[in-house]
C-alpha positions as CSV (number, residue, x, y, z in Angstrom):
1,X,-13.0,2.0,11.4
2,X,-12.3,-1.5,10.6
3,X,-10.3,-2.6,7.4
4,X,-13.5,-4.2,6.3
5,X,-15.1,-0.7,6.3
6,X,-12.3,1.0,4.6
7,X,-12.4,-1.5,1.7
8,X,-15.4,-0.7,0.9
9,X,-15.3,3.0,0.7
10,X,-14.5,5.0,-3.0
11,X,-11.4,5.0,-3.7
12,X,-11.0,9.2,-3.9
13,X,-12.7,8.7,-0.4
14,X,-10.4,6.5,1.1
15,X,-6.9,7.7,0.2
16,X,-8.1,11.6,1.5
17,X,-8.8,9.6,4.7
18,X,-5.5,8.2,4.2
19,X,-3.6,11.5,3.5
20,X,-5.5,13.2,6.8
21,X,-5.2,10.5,9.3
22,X,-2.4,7.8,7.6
23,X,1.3,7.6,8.1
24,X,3.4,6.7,5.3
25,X,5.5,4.1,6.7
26,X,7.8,3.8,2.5
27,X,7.9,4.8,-0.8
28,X,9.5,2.7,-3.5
29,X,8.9,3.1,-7.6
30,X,8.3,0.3,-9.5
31,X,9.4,-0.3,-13.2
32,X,10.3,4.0,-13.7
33,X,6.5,4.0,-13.7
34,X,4.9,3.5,-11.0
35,X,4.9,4.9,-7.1
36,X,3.8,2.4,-4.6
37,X,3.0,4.0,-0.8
38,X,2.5,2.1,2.0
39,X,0.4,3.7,5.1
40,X,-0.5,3.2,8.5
41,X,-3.9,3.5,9.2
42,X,-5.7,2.7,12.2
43,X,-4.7,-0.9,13.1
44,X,-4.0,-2.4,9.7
45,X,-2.0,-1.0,6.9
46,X,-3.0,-0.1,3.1
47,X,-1.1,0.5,-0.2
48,X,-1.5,3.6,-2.9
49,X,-0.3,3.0,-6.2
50,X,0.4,6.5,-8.2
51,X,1.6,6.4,-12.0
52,X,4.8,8.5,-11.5
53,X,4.6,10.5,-14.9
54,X,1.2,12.7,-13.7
55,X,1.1,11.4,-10.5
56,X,-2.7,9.9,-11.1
57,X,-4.2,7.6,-8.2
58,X,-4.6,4.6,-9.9
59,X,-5.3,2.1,-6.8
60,X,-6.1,2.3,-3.0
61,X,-6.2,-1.3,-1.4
62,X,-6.7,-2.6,2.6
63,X,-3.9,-5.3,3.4
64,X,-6.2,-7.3,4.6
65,X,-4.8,-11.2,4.2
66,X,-1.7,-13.0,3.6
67,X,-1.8,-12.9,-0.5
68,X,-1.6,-9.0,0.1
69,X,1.0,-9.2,1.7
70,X,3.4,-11.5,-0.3
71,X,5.1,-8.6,-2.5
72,X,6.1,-7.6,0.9
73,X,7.0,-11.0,2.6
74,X,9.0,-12.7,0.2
75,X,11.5,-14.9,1.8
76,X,15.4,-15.3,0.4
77,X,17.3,-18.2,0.7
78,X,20.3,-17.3,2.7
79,X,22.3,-21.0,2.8
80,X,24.8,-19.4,-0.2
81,X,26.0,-16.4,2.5
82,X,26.7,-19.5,5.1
């Protein structure tokens, strides 16, 4: 399955693919609200966002370019440490 593919399916659809076939590579929450997940799935990597409180999927999403991946690839300014 490509990542093209998967972005297209259903989103109930693609996270029980996830859950059967994924590994969950971190888990972070996000504001006391939210659970992020990222997964490993195939040969590219997707994010499930979970409201904490009643644990409802709220989003499924294929990294599939660089703007996905900026919340993850944010780059700090080390010159202070030096």
């Amino acid at each position: 399955m490509t990542v093209k593919q998967y972005a297209k399916l259903a989103t109930g659809e693609s996270y029980l693919l996830l859950s059967r076939h994924g590994v969950m590579l971190d888990e972070v929450t996000i504001y006391g609200m939210l659970r992020l997940r990222l997964y490993s799935f195939h040969n590219f990597y997707v994010q499930v966002l979970f409201n904490k409180h009643d644990h409802k999927l709220l989003e499924v999403k294929a990294l599939q370019d660089e703007d996905d991946w900026s919340a993850y690839l944010e780059t700090k300014d080390l010159k202070s440490l030096f």
